[in-house]
RORO-770055 format. One record per residue: chain; x, y, z of N, C-alpha, C in turn; residue in one letter. Coordinates in steps of 0.02 Angstrom, whole numbers, plus 50000, padded with zeros to 5 digits. Layout:
<atoms>
+----+-------+-------+-------+-------+-------+-------+-------+-------+-------+----+
: ch :  n_c1 :  n_c2 :  n_c3 : ca_c1 : ca_c2 : ca_c3 :  c_c1 :  c_c2 :  c_c3 : aa :
+----+-------+-------+-------+-------+-------+-------+-------+-------+-------+----+
:  A :     X :     Y :     Z :     X :     Y :     Z :     X :     Y :     Z :  A :
...
+----+-------+-------+-------+-------+-------+-------+-------+-------+-------+----+
</atoms>
This chain:
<atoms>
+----+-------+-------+-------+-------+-------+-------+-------+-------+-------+----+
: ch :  n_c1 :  n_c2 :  n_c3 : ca_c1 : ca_c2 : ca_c3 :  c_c1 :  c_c2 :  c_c3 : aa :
+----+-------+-------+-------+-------+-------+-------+-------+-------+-------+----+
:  A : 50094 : 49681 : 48057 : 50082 : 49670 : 48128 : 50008 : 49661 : 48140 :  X :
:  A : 50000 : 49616 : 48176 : 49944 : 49580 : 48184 : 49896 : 49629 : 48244 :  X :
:  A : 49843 : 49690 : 48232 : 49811 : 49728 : 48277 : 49804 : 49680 : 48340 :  X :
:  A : 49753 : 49628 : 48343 : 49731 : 49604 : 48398 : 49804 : 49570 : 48450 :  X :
:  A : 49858 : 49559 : 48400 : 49901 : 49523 : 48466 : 49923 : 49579 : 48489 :  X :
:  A : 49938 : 49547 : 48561 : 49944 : 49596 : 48620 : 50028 : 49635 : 48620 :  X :
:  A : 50029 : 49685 : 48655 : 50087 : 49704 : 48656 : 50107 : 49694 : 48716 :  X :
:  A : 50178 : 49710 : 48745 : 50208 : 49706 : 48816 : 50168 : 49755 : 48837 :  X :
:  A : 50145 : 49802 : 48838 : 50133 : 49845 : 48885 : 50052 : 49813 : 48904 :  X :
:  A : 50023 : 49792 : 48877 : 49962 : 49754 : 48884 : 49964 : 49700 : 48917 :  X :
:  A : 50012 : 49665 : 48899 : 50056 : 49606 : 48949 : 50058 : 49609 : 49000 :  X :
:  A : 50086 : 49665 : 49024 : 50108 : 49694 : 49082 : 50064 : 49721 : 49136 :  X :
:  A : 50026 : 49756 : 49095 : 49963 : 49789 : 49133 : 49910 : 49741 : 49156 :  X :
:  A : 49912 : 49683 : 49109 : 49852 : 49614 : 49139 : 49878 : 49590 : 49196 :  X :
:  A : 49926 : 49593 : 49208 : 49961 : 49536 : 49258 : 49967 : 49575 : 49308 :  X :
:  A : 49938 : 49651 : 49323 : 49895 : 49682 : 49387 : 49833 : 49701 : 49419 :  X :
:  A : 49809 : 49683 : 49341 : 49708 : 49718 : 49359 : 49682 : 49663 : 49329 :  X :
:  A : 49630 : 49634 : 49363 : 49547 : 49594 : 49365 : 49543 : 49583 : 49294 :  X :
:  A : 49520 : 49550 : 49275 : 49463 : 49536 : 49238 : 49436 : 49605 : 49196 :  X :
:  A : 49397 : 49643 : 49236 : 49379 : 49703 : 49208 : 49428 : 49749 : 49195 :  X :
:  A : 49444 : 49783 : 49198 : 49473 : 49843 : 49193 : 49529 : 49860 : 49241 :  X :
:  A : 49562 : 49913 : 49210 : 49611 : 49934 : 49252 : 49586 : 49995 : 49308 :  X :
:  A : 49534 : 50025 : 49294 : 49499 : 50067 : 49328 : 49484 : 50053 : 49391 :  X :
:  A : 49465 : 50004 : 49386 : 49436 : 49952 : 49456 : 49488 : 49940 : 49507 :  X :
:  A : 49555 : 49912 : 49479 : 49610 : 49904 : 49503 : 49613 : 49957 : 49539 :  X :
:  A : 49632 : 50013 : 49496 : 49662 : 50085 : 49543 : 49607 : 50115 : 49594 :  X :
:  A : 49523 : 50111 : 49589 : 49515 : 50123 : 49637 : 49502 : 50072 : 49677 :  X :
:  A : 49484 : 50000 : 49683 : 49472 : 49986 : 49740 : 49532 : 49965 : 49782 :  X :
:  A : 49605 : 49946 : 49715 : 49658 : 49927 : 49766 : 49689 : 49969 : 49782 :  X :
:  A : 49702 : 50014 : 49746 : 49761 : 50081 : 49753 : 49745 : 50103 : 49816 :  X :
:  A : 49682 : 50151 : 49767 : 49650 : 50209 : 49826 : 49606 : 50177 : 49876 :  X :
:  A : 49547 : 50139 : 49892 : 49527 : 50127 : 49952 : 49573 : 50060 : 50015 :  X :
:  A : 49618 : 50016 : 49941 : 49635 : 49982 : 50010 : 49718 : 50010 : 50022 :  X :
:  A : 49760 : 50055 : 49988 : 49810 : 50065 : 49992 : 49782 : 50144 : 50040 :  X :
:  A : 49751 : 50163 : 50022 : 49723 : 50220 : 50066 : 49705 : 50185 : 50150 :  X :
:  A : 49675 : 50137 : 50146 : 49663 : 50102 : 50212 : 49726 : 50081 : 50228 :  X :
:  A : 49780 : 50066 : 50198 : 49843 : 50022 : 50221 : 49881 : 50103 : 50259 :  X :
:  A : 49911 : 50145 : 50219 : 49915 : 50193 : 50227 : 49897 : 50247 : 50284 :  X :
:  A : 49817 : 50247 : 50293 : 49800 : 50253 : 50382 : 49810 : 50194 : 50408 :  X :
:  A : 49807 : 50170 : 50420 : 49823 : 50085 : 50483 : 49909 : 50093 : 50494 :  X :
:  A : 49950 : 50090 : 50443 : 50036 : 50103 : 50454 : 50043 : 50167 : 50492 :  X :
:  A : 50004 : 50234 : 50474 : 50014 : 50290 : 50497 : 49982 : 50283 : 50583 :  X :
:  A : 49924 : 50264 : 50604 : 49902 : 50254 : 50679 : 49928 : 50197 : 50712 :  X :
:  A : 49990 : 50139 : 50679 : 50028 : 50109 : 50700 : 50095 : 50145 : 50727 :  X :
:  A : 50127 : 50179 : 50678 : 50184 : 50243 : 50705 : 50148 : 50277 : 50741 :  X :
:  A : 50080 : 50320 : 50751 : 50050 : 50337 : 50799 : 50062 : 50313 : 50904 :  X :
:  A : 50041 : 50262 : 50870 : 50023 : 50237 : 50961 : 50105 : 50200 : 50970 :  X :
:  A : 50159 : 50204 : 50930 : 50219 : 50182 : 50947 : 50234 : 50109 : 50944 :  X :
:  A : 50193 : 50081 : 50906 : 50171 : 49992 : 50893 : 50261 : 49984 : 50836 :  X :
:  A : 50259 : 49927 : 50853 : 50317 : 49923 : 50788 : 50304 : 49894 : 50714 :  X :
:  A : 50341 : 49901 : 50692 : 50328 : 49915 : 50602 : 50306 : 49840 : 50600 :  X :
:  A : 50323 : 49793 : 50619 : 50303 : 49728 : 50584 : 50216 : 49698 : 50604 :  X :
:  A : 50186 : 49750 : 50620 : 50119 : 49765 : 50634 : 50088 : 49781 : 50576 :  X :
:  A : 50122 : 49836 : 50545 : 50093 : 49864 : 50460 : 50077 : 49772 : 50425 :  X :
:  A : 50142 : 49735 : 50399 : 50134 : 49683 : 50370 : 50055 : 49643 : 50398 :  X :
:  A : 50066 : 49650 : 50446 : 49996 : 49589 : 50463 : 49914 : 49629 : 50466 :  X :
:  A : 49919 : 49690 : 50474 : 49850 : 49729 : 50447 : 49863 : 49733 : 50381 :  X :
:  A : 49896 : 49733 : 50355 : 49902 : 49736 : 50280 : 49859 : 49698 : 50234 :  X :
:  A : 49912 : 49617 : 50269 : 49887 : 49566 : 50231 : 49803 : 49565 : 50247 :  X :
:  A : 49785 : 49572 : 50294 : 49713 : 49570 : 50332 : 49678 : 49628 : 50284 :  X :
:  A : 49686 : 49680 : 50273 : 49667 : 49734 : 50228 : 49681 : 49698 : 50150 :  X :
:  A : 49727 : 49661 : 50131 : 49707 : 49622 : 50037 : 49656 : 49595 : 50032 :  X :
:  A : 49643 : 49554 : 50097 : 49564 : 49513 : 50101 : 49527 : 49543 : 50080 :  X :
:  A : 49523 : 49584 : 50116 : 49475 : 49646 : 50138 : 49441 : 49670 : 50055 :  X :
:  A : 49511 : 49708 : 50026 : 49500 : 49707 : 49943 : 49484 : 49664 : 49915 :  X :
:  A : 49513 : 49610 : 49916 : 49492 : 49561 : 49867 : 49427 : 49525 : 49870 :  X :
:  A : 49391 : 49553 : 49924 : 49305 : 49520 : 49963 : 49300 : 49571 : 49903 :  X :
:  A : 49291 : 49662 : 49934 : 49274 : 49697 : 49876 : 49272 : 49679 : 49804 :  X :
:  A : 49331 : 49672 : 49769 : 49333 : 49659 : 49720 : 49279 : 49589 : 49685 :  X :
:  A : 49277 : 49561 : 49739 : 49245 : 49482 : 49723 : 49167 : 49524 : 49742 :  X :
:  A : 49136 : 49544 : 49773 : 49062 : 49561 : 49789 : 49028 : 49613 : 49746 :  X :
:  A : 49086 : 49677 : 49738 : 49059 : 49746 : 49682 : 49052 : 49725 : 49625 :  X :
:  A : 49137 : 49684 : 49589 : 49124 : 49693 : 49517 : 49149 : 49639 : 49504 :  X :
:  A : 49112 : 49559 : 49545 : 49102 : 49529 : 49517 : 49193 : 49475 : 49506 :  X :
:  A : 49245 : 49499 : 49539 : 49308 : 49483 : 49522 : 49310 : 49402 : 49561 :  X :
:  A : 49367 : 49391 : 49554 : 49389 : 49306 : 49591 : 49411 : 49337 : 49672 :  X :
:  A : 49379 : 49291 : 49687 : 49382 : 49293 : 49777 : 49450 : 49245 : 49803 :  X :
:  A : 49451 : 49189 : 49766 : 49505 : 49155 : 49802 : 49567 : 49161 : 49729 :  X :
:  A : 49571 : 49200 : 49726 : 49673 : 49213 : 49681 : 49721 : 49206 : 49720 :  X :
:  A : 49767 : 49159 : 49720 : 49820 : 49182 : 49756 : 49874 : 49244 : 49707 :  X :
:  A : 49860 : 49235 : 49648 : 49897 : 49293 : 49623 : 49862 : 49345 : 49622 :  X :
:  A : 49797 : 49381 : 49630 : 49783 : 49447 : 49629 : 49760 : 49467 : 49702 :  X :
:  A : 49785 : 49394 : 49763 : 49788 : 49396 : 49825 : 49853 : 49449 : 49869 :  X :
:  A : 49917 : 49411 : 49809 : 49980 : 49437 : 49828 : 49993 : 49492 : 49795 :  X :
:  A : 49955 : 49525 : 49738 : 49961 : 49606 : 49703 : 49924 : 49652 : 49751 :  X :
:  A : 49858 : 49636 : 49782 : 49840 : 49670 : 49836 : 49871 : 49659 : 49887 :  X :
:  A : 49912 : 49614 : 49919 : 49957 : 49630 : 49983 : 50029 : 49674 : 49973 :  X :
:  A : 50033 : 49650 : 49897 : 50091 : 49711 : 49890 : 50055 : 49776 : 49888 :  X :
:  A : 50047 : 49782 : 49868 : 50007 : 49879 : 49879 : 49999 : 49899 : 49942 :  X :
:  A : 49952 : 49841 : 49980 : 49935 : 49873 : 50048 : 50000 : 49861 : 50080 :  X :
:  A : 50051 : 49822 : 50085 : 50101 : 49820 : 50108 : 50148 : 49876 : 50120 :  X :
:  A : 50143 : 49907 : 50031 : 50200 : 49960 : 50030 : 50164 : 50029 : 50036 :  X :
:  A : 50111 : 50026 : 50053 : 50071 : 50095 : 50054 : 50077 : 50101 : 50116 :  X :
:  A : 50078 : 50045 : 50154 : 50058 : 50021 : 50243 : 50127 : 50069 : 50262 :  X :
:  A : 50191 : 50022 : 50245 : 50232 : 50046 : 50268 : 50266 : 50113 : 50253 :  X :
:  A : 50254 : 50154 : 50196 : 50251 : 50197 : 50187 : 50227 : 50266 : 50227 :  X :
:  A : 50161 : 50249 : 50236 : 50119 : 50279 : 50314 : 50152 : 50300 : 50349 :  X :
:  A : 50181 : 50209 : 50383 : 50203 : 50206 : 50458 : 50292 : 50248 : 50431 :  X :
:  A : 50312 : 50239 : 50392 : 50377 : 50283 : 50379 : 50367 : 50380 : 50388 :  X :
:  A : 50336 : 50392 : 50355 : 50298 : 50448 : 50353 : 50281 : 50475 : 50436 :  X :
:  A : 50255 : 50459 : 50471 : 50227 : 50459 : 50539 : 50268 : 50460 : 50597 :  X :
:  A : 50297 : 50422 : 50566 : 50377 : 50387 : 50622 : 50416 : 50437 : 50625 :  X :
:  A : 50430 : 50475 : 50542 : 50462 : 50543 : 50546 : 50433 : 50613 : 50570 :  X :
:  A : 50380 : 50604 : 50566 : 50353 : 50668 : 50590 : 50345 : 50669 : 50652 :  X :
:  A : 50339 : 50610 : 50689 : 50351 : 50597 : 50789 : 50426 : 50620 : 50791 :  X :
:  A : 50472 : 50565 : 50756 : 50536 : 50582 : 50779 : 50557 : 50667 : 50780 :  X :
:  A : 50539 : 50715 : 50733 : 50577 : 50798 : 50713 : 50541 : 50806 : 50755 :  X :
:  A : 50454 : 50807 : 50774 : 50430 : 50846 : 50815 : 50412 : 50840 : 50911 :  X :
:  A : 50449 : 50769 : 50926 : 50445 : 50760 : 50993 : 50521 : 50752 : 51004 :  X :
:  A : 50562 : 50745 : 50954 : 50621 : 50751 : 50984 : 50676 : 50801 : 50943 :  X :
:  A : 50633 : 50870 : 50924 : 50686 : 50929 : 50894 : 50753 : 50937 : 50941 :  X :
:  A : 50778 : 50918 : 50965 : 50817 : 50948 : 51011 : 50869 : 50900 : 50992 :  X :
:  A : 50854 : 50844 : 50951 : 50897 : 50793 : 50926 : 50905 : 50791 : 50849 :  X :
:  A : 50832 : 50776 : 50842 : 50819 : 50765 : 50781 : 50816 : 50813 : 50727 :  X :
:  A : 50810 : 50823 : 50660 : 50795 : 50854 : 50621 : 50765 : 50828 : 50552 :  X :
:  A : 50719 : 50857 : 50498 : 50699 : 50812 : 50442 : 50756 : 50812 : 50388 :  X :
:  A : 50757 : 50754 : 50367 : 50800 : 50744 : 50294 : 50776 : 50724 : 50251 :  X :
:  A : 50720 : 50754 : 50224 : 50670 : 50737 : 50186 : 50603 : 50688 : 50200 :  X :
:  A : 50560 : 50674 : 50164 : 50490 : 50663 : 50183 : 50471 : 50589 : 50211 :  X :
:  A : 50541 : 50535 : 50197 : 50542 : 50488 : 50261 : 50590 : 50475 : 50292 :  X :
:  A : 50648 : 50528 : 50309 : 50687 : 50518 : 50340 : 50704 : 50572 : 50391 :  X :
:  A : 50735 : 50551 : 50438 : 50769 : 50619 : 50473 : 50838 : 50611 : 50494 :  X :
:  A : 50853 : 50663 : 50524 : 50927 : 50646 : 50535 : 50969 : 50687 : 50614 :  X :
:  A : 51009 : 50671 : 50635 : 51026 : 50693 : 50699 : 51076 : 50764 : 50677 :  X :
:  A : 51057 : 50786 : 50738 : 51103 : 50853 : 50743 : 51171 : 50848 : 50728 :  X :
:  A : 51200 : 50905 : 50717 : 51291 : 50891 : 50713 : 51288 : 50924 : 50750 :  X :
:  A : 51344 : 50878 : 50801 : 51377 : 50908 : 50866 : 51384 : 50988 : 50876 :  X :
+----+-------+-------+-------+-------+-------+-------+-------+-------+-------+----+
</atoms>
């Protein structure tokens, strides 16, 4: 077996992180823009906005990363494929938030109905 050829798991892992490293990936997309997606979905369930709000700060927040990524370390600014790996993240971190948030309004402004069924769901009283 040939050291330098690649394996699947190397395969796999290129076809989500830059150029550089995978390091880079996790913090600038994970944690600062899935962390930004994440508050923006959560102060969307906040002020009572509806979910298809998360999607469009989202996508507006990949930019956002992918400027980063293109200005700090140097990455590609116009990808449409490491365009649409940062909108998935902020997407599902976004809505995640706003899931999260949505449940903790619903048990705690409407206990008298509501109840939690775990950490994004809730569920109604039995009669």
């Amino acid at each position: 077996m040939d050291p330098a050829a690649p394996t699947a798991l190397s395969t796999f892992l290129h076809f989500f992180y830059e150029e550089g490293s995978s390091g880079i990936f996790l913090l600038v997309t994970v944690i600062f823009g899935g962390g930004a997606a994440w508050l923006s979905g959560r102060a969307i369930a906040l002020t009572w906005r509806p979910a298809w709000q998360v999607f469009v700060y989202s996508l507006i927040l990949a930019a956002a990363v992918r400027f980063f990524h293109f200005s700090l370390f140097g990455g590609t600014l116009l990808s449409l494929h490491y365009y649409l790996i940062d909108s998935a993240v902020c997407i599902g971190l976004g809505f995640l938030g706003f899931r999260a948030a949505r449940v903790s309004q619903m048990v705690s402004h409407y206990r008298w109905i509501n109840r939690p069924d775990g950490p994004l769901r809730w569920r109604r009283h039995a009669p």
